[in-house]
C-alpha positions as CSV (number, residue, x, y, z in Angstrom):
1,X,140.2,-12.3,-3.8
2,X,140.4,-16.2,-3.4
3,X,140.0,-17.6,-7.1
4,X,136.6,-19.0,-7.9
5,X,138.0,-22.6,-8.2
6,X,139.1,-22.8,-4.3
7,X,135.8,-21.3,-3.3
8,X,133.9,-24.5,-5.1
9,X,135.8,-26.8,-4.1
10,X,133.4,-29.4,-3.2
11,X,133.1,-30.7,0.7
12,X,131.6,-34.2,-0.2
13,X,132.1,-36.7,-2.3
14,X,128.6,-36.9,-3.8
15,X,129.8,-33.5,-5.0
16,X,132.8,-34.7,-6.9
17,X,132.8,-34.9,-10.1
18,X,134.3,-37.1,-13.0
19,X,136.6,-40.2,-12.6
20,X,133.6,-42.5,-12.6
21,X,136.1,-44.9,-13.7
22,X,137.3,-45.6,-10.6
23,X,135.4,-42.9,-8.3
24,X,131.6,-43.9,-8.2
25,X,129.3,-45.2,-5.2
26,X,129.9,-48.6,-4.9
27,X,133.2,-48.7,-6.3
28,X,136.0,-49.9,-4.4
29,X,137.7,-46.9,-4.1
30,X,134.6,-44.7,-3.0
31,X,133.7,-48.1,-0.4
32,X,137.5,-47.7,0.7
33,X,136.4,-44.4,2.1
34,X,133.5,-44.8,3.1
35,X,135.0,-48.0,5.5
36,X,138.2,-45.8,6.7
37,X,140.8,-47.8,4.7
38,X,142.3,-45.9,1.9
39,X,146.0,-47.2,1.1
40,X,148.5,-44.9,0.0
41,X,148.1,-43.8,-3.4
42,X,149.3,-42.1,-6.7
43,X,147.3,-39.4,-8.1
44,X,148.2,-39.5,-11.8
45,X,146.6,-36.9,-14.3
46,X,146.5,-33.5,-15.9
47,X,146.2,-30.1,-13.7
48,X,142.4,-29.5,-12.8
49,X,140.8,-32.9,-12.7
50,X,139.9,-32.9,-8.8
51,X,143.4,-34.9,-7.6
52,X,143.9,-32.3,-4.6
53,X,140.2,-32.4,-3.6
54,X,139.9,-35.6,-3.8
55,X,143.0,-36.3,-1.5
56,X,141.6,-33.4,0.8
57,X,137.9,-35.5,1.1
58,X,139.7,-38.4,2.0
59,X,141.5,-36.8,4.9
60,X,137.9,-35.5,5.7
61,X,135.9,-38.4,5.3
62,X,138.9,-40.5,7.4
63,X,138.2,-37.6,10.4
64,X,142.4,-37.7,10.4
65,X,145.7,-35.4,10.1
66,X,146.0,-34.2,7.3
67,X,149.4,-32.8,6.0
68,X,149.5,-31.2,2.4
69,X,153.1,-30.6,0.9
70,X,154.0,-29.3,-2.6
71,X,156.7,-30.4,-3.8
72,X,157.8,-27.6,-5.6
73,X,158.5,-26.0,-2.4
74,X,159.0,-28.5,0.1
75,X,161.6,-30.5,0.7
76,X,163.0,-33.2,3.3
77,X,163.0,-30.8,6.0
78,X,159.2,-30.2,5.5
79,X,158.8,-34.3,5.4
80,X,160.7,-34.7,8.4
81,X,159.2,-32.4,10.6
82,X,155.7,-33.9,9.7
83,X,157.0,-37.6,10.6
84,X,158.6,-36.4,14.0
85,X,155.2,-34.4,15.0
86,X,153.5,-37.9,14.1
87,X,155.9,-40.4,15.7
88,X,155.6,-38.2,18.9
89,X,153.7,-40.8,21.4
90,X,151.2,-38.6,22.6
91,X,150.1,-37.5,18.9
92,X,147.4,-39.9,17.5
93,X,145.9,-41.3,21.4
94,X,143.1,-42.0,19.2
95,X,145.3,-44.2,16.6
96,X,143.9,-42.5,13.5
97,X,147.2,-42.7,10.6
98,X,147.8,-39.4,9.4
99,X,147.8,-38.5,5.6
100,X,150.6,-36.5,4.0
101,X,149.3,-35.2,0.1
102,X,152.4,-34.4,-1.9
103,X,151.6,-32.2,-4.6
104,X,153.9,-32.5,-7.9
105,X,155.9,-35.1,-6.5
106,X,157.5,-35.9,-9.5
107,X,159.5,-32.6,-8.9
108,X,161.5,-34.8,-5.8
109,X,165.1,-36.1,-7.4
110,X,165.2,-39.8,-6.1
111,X,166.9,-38.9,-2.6
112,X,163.9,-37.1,-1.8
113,X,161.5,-39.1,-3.0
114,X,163.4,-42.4,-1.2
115,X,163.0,-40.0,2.3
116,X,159.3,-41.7,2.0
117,X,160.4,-45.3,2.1
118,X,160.4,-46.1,5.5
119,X,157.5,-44.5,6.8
120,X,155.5,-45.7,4.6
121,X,156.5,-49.4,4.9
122,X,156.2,-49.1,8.7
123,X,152.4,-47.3,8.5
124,X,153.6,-44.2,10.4
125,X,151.8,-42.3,7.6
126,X,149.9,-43.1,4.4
127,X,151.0,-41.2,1.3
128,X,148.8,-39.8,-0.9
129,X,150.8,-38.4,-4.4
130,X,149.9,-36.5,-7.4
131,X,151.4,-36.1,-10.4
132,X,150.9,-34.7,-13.9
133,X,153.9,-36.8,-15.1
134,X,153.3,-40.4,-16.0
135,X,154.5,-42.2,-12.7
136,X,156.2,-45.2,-13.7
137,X,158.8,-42.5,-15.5
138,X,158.9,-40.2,-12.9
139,X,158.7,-42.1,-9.3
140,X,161.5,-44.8,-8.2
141,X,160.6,-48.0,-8.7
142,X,160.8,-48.3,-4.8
143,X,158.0,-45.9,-4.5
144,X,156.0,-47.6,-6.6
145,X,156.7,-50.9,-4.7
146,X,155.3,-49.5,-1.9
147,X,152.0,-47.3,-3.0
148,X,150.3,-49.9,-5.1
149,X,147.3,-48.1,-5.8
150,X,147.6,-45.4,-8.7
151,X,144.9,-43.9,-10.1
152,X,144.7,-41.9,-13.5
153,X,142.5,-39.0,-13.6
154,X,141.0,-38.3,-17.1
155,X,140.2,-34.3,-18.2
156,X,136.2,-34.2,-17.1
157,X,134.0,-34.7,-20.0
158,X,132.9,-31.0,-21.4
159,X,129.2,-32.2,-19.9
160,X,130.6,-32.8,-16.2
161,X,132.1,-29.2,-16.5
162,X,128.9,-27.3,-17.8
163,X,127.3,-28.8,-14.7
164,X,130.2,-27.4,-12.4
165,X,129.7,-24.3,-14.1
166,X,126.2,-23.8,-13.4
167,X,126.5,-24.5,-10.2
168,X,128.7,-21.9,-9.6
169,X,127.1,-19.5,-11.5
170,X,123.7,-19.9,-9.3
171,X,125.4,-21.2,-6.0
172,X,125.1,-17.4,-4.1
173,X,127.3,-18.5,-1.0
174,X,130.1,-20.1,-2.3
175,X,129.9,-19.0,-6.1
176,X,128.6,-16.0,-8.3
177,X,124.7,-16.4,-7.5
178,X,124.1,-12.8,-5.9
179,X,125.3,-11.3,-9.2
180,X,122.3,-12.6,-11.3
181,X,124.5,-13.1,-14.2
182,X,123.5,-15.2,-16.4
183,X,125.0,-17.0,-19.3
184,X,123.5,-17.5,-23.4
185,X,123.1,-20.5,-24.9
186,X,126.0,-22.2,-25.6
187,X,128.3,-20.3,-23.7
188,X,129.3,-22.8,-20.6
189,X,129.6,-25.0,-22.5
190,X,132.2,-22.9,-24.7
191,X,134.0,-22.3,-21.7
192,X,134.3,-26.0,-21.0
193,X,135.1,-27.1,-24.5
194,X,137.7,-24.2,-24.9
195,X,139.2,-25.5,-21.0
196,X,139.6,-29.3,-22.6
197,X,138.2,-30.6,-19.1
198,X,140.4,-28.8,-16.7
199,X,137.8,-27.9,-14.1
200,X,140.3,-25.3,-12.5
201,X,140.8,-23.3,-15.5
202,X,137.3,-23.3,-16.4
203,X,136.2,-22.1,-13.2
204,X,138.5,-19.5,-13.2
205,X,137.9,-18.0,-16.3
206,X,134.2,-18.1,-15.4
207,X,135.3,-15.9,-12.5
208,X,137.5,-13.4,-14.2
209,X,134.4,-12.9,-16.5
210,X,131.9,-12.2,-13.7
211,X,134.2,-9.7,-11.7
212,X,134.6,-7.4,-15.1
213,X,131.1,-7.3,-16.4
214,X,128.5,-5.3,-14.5
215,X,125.6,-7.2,-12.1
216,X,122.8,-8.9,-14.1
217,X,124.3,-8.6,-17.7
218,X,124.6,-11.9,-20.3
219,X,127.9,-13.5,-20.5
220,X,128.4,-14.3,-24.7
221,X,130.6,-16.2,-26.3
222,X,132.7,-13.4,-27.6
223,X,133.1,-12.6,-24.1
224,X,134.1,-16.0,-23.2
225,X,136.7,-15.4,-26.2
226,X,138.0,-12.4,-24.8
227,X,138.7,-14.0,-21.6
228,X,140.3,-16.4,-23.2
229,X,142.7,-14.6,-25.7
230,X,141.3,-17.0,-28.5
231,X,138.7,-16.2,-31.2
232,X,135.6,-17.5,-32.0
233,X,136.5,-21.2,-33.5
234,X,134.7,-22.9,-35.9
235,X,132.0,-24.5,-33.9
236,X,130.6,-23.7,-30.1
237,X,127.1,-26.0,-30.6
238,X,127.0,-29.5,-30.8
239,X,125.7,-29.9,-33.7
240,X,128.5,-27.8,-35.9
241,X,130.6,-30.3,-33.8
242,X,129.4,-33.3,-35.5
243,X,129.4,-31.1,-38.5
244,X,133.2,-30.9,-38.5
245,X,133.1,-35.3,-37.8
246,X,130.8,-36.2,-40.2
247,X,133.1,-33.6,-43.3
248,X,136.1,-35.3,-41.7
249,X,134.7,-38.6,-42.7
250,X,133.7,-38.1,-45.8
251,X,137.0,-36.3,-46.9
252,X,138.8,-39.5,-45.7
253,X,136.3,-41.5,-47.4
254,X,136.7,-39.6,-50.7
255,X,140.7,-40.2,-50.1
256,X,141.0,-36.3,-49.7
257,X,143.8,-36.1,-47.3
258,X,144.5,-32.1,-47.3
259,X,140.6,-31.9,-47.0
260,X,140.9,-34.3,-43.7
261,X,143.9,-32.3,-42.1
262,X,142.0,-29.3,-42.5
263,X,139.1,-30.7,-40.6
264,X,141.2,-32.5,-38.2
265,X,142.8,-28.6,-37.5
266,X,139.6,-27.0,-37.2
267,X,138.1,-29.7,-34.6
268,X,141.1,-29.2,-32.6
269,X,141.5,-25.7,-32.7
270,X,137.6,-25.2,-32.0
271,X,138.0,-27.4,-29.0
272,X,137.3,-31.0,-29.5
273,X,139.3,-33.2,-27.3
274,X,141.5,-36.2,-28.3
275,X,138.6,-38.7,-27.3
276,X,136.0,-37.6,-29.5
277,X,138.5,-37.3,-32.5
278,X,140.4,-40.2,-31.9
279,X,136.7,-42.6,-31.8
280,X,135.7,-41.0,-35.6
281,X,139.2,-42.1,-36.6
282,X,139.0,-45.8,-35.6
283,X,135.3,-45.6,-36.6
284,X,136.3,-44.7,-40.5
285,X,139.5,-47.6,-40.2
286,X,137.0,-50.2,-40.1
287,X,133.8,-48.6,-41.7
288,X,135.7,-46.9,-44.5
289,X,138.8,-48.7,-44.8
290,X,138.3,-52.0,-43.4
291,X,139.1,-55.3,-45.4
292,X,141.2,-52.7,-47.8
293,X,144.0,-52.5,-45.8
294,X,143.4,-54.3,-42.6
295,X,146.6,-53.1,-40.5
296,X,144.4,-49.6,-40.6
297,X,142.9,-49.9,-37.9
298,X,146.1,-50.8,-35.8
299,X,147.9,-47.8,-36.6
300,X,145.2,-45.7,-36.4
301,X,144.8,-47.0,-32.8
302,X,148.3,-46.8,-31.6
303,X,148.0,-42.8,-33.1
304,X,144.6,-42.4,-31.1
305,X,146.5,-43.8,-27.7
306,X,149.8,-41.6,-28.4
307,X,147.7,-38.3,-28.8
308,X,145.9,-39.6,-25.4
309,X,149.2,-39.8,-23.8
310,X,151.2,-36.7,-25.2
311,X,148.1,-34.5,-25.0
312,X,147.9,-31.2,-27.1
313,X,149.7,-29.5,-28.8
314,X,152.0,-32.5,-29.5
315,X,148.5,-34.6,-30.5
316,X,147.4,-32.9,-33.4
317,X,150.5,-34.2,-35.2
318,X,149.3,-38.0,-34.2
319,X,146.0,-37.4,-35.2
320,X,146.6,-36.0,-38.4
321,X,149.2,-39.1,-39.2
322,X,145.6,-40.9,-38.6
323,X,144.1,-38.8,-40.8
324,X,146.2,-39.0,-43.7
325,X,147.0,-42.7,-43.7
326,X,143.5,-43.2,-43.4
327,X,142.8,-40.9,-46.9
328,X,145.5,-42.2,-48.9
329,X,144.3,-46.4,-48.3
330,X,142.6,-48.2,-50.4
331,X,138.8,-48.8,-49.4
332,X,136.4,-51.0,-48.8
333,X,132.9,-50.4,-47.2
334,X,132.7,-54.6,-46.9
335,X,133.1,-55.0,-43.2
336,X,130.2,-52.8,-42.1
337,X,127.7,-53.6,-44.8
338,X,128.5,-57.3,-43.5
339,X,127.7,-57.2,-40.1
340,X,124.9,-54.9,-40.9
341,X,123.0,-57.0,-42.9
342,X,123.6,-60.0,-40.7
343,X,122.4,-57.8,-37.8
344,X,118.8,-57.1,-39.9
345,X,118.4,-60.6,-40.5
346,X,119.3,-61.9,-36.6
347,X,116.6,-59.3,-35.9
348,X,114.1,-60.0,-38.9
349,X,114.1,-63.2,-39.8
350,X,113.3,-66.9,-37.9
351,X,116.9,-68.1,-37.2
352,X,117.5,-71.6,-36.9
353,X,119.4,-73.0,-34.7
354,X,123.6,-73.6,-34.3
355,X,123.7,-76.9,-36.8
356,X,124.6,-79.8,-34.2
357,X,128.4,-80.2,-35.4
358,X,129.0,-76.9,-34.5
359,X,127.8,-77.0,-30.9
360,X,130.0,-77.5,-27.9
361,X,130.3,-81.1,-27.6
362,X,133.7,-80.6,-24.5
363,X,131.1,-82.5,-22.0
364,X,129.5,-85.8,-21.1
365,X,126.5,-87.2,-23.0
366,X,127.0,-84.6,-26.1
367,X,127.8,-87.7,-27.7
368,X,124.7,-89.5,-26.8
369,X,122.8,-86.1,-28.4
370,X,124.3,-86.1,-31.5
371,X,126.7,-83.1,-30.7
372,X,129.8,-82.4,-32.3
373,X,129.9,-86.2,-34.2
374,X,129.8,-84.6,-37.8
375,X,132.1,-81.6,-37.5
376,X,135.7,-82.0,-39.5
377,X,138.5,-80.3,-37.9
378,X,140.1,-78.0,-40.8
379,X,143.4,-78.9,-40.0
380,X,143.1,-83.0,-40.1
381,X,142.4,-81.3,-44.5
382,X,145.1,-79.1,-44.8
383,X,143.4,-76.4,-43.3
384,X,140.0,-76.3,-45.1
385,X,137.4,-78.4,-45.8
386,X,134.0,-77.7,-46.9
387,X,131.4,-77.9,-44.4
388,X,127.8,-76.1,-43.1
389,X,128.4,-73.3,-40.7
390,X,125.2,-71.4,-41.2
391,X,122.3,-72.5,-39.9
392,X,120.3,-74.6,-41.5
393,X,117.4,-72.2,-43.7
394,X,120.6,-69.3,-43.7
395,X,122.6,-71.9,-45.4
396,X,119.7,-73.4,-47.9
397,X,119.1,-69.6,-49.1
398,X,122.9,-69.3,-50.0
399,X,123.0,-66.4,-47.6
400,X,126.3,-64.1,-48.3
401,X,127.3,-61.3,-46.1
402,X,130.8,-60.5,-46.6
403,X,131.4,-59.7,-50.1
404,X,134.9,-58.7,-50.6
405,X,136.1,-55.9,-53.1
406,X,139.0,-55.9,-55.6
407,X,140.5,-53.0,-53.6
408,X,143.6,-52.7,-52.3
409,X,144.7,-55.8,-49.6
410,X,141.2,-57.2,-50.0
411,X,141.8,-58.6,-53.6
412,X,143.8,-61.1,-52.0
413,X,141.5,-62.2,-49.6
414,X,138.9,-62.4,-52.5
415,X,141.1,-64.2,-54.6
416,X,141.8,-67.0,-51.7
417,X,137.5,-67.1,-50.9
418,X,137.2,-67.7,-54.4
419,X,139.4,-70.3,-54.9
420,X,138.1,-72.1,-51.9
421,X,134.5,-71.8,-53.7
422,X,136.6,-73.3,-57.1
423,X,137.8,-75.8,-55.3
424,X,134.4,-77.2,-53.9
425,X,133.2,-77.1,-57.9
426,X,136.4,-78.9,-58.7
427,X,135.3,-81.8,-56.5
């Protein structure tokens, strides 16, 4: 039987989903399609996020050949008997260049993958690549010379899955509509969560399901976990989800870092992808963290991007390494309780305006409107001086916003704040 995932395969490209960083109406990719002039390309992403059908809605959008290879199985001989068919003068009367969609090219040693260079410099072909391996590791430099355009496809959000999903659960020509199966709450978007946006895997699981159970019955969760060889996790509704965040927090925050690992491990292994963990984590280096140890929020982003690039299972070790540096800093809740009190008063409270030294005076006649004359360059006094910066009733109230703790890197910065202050007494 052909697997559920080939059989909804969408046909148009208002049926595609994900990608909308790149792939949306209007964009230049989706108008390069719509106008009949998409370049060769690199397809660059994990299995299941819509590179193949995407390449195969080009081909049918373009009304061209089409040629699909896989490199795993292909070789030159393969490429070359494509090119001959093409260069033939009586293929193509209607000019149309043909596309050739190499799966796994990254699976081509460099002879093979050099076999590409000519035809694609002279146009006899355009070239459209995928790749689960990162590109500019895996493809000659040559290549990439050539094939300008690559595109990264992200793992669909769990949300853009459910939808797929549904549609094939009710869709009763293409999908599993005639079966009146039906699903309980929750349980898509199990599937989806437990899939970690790979669209393929999800629909095929979804599949398996409805060819074992009997016509009309519920699909449940512990079904979904049956299919799936793993066991009910610790959450499978959105709120538990934000459950698990909002401990994880708070375990940092109370510098608990065996209680944060342990919530970090229960997020991952209930199926929360390295997006949604990775924002909490640079949340808490500011919110929780901040001023304490400033360099937090650095290292907790460089973790958040290597767990993004290794994937799982190698990214639970990055995010935990978040998770525990994060515990065992110093903290100080200054930063947020900062901007948050200026925020209430920007939206409370008559503001007066930008004091006129501090206004951009880099144009003719600011002079002649009292602009910029006033304001002393820090500098031209050793690198402060005291002057206004607030406005004008901010600054007569003695508003204060940032008020620095003794904790951790922060003393410092207090301890150079207040000897500014000192300094202005001094005087």
């Amino acid at each position: 039987m052909i697997p559920l995932s080939t059989r909804m395969r969408p046909d148009s490209l208002k049926d595609f989903y994900g990608q909308t960083h790149f792939m949306y109406k209007g964009s230049l990719f989706y108008n390069a399609i719509k106008n009949n002039n998409v370049e060769s390309a690199v397809f660059f992403g994990p299995s299941g996020t819509g590179k193949t059908t995407l390449a195969r809605m080009i081909a049918k959008e373009m009304d061209t050949e089409f040629y699909e290879l896989n490199a795993s199985v292909s070789g030159i001989k393969e490429l070359k008997e494509i090119i001959e068919k093409v260069k033939n003068p009586f293929f193509g009367m209607e000019g149309k260049t043909p596309y050739v969609y190499i799966d796994e090219i990254h699976r081509w040693n460099k002879l093979q993958q050099d076999s590409l260079l000519q035809v694609i410099e002279e146009g006899v072909i355009r070239v459209i690549c995928s790749t689960t391996e990162n590109p500019y590791f895996s493809l000659n430099n040559a290549i990439l010379s050539r094939i300008r355009a690559i595109y990264e496809f992200k793992p669909l959000a769990p949300e853009e899955v459910t939808e797929i999903l549904k549609k094939a659960l009710a869709d009763e020509e293409k999908g599993l509509g005639k079966l009146k199966i039906t699903a309980g709450k929750g349980t898509l978007e199990y599937i989806a969560e437990q899939c970690r946006g790979d669209a393929r895997m999800s629909l095929d699981t979804l599949g398996f399901i409805c060819e074992n159970i009997g016509i009309g019955e519920e699909i449940t969760p512990e079904i979904v976990g049956e299919a799936l060889q793993t066991p009910m996790t610790f959450f499978d509704r959105k709120e538990d989800k934000y459950n698990l965040l909002s401990a994880l927090q708070k375990s940092i925050r109370g510098s608990d870092p065996d209680a944060a690992v342990h919530y970090v491990a229960r997020l991952v292994e209930g199926g929360a992808d390295v997006n949604m963990i990775g924002r909490r984590l640079m949340v808490i280096a500011s919110e929780d963290v901040g001023m304490a140890y400033p360099t937090a929020i650095s290292i907790v982003t460089s973790c958040v991007e290597a767990a993004q690039m290794t994937g799982f299972p190698e990214a639970r070790i990055m995010l935990a390494h978040a998770a525990v540096l994060l515990s065992s800093c110093p903290k100080s809740n200054s930063v947020i309780t900062a901007i948050d009190e200026a925020l209430h008063d920007v939206k409370h409270k008559r503001i007066d305006d930008v004091p006129l030294h501090l206004k951009d005076a880099h144009y003719e006649g600011a002079k002649d409107r009292g602009i910029g004359l006033d304001y002393k360059y820090p500098h031209s006094y050793g690198g402060y001086v005291k002057q206004q910066y607030l406005p004008d009733n901010l600054y007569n109230e003695g508003v204060k916003y940032y008020r620095p703790t003794n904790n951790g890197k922060e003393g410092a910065f207090k301890k150079f704040l207040e000897a500014l202050e000192q300094l202005e007494k001094q005087k």
